[in-house]
OpenMM code with the backbone's topology and positions (N, CA, C; nanometers):
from openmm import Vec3, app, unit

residues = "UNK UNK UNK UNK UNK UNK UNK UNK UNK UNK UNK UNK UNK UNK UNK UNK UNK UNK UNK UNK UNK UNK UNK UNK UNK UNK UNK UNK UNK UNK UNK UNK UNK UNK UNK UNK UNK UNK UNK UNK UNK UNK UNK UNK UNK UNK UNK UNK UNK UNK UNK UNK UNK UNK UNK UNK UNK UNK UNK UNK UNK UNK UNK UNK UNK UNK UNK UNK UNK UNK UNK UNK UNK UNK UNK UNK UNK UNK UNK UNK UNK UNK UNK UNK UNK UNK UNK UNK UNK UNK UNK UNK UNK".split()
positions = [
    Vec3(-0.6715, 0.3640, -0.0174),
    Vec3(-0.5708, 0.2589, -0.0231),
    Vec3(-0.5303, 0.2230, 0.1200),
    Vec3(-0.4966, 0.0768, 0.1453),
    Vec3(-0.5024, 0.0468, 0.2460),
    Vec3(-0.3587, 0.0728, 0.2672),
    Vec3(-0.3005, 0.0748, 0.4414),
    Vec3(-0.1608, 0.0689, 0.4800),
    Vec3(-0.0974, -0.0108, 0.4124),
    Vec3(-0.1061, -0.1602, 0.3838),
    Vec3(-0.0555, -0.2648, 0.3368),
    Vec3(-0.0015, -0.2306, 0.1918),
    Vec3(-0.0796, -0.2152, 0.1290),
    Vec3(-0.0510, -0.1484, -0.0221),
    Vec3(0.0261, -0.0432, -0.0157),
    Vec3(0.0326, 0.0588, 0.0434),
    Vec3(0.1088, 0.1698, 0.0333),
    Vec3(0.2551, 0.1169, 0.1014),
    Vec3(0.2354, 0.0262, 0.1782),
    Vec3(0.4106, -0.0290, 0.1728),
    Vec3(0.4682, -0.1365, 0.0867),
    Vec3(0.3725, -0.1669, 0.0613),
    Vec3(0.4362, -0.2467, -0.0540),
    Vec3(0.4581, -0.1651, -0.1675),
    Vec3(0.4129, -0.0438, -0.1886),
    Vec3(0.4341, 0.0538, -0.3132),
    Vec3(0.5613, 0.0899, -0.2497),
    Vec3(0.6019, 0.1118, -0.1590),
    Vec3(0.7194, 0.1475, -0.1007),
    Vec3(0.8395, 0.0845, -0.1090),
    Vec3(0.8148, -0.0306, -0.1131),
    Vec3(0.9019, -0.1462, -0.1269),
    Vec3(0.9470, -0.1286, -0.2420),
    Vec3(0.8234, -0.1667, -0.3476),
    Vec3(0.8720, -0.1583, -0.4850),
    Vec3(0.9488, -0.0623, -0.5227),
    Vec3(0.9437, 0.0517, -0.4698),
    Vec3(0.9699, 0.1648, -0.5301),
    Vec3(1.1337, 0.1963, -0.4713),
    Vec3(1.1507, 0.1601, -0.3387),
    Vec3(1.2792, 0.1252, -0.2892),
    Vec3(1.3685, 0.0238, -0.3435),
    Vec3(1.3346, -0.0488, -0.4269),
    Vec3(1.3880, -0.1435, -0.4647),
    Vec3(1.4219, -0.1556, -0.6268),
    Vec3(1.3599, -0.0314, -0.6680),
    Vec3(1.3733, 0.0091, -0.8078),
    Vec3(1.4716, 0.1052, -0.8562),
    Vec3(1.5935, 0.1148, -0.7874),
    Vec3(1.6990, 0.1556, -0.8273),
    Vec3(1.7956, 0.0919, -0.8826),
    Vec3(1.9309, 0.0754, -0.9089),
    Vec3(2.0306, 0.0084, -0.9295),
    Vec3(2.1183, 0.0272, -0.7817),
    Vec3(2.1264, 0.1364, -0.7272),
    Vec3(2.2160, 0.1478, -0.6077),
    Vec3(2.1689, 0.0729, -0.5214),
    Vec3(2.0289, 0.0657, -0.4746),
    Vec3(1.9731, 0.0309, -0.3593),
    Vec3(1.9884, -0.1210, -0.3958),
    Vec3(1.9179, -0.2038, -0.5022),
    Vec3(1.9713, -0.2580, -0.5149),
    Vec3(2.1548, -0.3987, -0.4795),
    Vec3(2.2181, -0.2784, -0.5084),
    Vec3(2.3826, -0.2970, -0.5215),
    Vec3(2.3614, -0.3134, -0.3658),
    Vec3(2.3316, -0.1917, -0.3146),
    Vec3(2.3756, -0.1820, -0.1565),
    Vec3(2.3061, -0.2818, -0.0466),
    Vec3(2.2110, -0.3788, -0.0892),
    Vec3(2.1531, -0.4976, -0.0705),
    Vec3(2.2108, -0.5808, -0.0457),
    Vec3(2.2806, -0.6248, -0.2217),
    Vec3(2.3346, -0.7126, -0.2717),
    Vec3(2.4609, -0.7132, -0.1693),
    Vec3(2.5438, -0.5864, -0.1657),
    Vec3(2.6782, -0.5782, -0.0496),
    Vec3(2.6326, -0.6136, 0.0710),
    Vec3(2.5165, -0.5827, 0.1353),
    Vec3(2.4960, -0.5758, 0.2614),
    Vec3(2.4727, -0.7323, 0.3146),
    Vec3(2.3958, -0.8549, 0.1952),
    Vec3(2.3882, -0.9523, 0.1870),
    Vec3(2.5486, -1.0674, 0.2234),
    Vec3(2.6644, -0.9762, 0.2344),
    Vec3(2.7534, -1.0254, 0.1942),
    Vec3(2.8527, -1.0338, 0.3225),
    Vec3(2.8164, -0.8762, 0.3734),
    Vec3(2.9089, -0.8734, 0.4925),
    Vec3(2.8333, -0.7118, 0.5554),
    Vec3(2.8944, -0.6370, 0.6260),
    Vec3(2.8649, -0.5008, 0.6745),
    Vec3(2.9852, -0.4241, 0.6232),
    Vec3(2.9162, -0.2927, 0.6161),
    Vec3(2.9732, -0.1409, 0.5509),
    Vec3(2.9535, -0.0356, 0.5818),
    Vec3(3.0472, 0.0506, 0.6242),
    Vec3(3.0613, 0.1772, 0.6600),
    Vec3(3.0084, 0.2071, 0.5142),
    Vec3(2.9432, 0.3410, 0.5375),
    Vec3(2.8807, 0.4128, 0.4167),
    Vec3(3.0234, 0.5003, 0.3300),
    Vec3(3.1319, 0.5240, 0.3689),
    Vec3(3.1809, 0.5254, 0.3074),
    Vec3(3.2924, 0.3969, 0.2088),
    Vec3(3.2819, 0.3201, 0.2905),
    Vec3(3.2905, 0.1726, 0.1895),
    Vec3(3.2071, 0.1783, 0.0514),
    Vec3(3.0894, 0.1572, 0.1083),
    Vec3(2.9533, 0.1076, 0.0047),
    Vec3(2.9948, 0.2786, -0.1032),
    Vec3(3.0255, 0.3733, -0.0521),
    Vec3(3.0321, 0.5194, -0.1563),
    Vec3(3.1642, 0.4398, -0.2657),
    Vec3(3.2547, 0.3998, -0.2142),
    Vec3(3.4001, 0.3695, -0.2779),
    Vec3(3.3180, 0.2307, -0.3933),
    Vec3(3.3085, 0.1256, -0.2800),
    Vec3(3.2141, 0.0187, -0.3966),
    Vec3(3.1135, 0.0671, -0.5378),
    Vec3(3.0225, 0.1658, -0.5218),
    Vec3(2.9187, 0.2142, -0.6117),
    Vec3(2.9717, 0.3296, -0.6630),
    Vec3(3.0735, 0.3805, -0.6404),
    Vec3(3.1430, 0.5083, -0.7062),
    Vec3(3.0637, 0.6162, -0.6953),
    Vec3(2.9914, 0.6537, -0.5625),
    Vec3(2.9123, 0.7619, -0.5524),
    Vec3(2.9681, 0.8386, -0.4202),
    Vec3(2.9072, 0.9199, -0.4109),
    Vec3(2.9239, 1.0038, -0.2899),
    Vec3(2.8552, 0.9750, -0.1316),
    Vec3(2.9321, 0.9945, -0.0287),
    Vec3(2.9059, 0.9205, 0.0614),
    Vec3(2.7382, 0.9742, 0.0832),
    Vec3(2.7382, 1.1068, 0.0753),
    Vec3(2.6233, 1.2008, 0.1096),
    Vec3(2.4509, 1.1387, 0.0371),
    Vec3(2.5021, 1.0360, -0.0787),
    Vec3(2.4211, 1.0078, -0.1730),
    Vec3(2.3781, 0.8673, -0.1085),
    Vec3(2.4871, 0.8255, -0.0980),
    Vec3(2.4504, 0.6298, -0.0306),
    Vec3(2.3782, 0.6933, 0.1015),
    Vec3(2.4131, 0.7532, 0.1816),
    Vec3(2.3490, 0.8146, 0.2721),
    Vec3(2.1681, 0.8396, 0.2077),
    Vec3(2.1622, 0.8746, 0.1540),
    Vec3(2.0193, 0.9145, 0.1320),
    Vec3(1.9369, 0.7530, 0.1231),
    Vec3(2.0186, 0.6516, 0.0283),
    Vec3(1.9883, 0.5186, -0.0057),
    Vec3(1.9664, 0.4535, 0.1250),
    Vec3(2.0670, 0.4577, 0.2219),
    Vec3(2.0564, 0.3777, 0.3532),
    Vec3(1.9572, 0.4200, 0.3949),
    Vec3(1.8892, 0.5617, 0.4329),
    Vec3(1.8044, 0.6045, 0.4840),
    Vec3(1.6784, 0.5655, 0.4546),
    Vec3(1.6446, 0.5314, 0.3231),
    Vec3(1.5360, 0.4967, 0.2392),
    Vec3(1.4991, 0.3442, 0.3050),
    Vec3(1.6457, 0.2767, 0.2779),
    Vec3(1.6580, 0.1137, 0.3273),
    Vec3(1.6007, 0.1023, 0.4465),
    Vec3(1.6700, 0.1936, 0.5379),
    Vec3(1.6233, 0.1631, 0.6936),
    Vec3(1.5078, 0.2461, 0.7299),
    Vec3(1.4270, 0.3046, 0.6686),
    Vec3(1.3064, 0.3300, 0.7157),
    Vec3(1.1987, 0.2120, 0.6802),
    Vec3(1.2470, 0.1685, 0.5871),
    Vec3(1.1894, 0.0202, 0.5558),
    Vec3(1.1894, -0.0732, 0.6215),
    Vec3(1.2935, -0.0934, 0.6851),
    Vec3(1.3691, -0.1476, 0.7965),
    Vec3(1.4148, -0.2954, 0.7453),
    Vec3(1.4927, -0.2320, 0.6346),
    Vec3(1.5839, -0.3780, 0.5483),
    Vec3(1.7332, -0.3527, 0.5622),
    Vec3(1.7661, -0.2330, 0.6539),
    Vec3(1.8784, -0.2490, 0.6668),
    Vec3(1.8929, -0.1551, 0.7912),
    Vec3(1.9859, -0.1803, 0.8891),
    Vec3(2.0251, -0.1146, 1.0527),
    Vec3(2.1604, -0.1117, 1.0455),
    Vec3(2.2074, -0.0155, 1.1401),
    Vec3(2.3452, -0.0250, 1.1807),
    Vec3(2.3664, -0.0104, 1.3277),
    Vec3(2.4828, 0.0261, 1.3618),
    Vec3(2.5351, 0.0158, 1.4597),
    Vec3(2.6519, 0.0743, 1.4651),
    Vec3(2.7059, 0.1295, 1.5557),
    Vec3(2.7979, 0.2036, 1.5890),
    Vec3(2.9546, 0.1661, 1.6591),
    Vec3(3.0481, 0.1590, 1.5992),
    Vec3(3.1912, 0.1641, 1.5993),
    Vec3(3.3009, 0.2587, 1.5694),
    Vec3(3.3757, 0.2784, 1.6951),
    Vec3(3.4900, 0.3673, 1.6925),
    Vec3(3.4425, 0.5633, 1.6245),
    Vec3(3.3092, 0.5725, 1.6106),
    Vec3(3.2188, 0.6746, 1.5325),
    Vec3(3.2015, 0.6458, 1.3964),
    Vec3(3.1788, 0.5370, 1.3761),
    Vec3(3.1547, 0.5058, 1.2317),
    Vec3(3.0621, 0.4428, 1.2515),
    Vec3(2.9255, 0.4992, 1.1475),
    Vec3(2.8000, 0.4246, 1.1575),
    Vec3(2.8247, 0.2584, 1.0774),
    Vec3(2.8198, 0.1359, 1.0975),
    Vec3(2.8596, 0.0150, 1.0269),
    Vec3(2.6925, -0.0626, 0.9598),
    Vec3(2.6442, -0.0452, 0.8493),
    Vec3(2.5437, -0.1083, 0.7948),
    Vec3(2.5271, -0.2505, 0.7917),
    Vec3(2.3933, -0.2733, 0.7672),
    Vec3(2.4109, -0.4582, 0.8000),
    Vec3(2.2708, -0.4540, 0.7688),
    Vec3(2.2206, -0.5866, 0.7349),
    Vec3(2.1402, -0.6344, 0.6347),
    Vec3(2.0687, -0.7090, 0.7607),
    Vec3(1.9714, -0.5928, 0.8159),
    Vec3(1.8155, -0.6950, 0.9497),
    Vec3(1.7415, -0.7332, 0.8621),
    Vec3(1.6776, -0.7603, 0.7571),
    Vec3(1.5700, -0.7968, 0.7056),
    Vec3(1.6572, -0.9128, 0.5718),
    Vec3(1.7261, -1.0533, 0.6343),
    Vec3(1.7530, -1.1010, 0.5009),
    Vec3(1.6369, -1.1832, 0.4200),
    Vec3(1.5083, -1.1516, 0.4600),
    Vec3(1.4198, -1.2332, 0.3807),
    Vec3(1.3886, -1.1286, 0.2388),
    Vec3(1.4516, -0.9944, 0.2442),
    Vec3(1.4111, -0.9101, 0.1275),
    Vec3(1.4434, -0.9572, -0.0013),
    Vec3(1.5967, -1.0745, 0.0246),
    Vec3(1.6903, -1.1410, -0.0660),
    Vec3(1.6103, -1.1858, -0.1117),
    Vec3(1.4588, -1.3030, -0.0576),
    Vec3(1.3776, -1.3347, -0.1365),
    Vec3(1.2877, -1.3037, -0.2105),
    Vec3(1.2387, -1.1717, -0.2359),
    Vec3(1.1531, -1.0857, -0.2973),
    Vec3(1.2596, -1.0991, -0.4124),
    Vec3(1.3689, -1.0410, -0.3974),
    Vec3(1.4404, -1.0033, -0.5470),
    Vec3(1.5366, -1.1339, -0.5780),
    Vec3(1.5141, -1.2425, -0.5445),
    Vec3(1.5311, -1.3520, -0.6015),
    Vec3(1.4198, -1.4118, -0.6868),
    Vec3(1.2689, -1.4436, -0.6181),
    Vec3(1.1817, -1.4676, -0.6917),
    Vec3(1.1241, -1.3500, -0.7963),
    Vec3(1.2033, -1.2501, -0.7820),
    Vec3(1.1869, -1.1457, -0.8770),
    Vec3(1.2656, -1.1739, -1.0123),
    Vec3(1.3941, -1.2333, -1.0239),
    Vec3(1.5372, -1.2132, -1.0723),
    Vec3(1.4581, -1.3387, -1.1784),
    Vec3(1.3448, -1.4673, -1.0707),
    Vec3(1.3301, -1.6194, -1.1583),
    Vec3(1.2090, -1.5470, -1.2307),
    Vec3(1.0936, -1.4755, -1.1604),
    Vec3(0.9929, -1.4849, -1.2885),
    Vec3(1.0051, -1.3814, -1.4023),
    Vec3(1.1472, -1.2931, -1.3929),
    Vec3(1.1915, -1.2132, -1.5099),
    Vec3(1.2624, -1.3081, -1.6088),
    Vec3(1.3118, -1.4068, -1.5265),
    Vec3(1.4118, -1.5191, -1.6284),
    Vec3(1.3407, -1.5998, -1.7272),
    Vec3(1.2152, -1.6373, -1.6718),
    Vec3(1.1007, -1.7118, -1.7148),
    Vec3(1.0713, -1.6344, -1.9339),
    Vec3(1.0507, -1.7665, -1.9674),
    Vec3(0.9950, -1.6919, -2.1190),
    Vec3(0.8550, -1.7114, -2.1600),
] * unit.nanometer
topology = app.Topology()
chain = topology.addChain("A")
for resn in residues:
    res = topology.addResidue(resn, chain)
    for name in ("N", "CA", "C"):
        topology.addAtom(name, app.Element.getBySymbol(name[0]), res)
């Protein structure tokens, strides 16, 4: 299997949660301390933590650093279009 395929299995597979997902959808919106996005998704910070990590090795999501708070933010907004044209050909009958 070529590189290409195996990130796109990656993708998919990153993108096949409900959190990761959610934490997209937030990141699309504005930036978040990971304990924000924990309070938003009702999970544990330690857990969104694992999600961001997943995100940004992908490199669909980066942060940056304030006052010691890591702040998340959405580098890759063309991903919005994968799971938009995802959202129309599921809508499709």
């Amino acid at each position: 299997m070529d590189d290409n395929k195996k990130r796109m299995i990656n993708v998919f597979q990153a993108l096949g949660t409900e959190s990761r997902l959610k934490i997209i959808e937030f990141l699309s919106e504005r930036n978040y301390t990971t304990k924000e996005l924990a309070d938003l998704l009702e999970r544990k910070p330690s857990t969104i933590s694992k999600h961001l990590r997943i995100l940004k090795n992908l490199g669909f999501v980066w942060f940056k650093t304030h006052k010691g708070n890591s702040i998340y933010y959405l580098k890759r907004v063309d991903i919005l279009e994968l799971i938009d044209k995802a959202k129309e050909i599921l809508s499709r009958k």
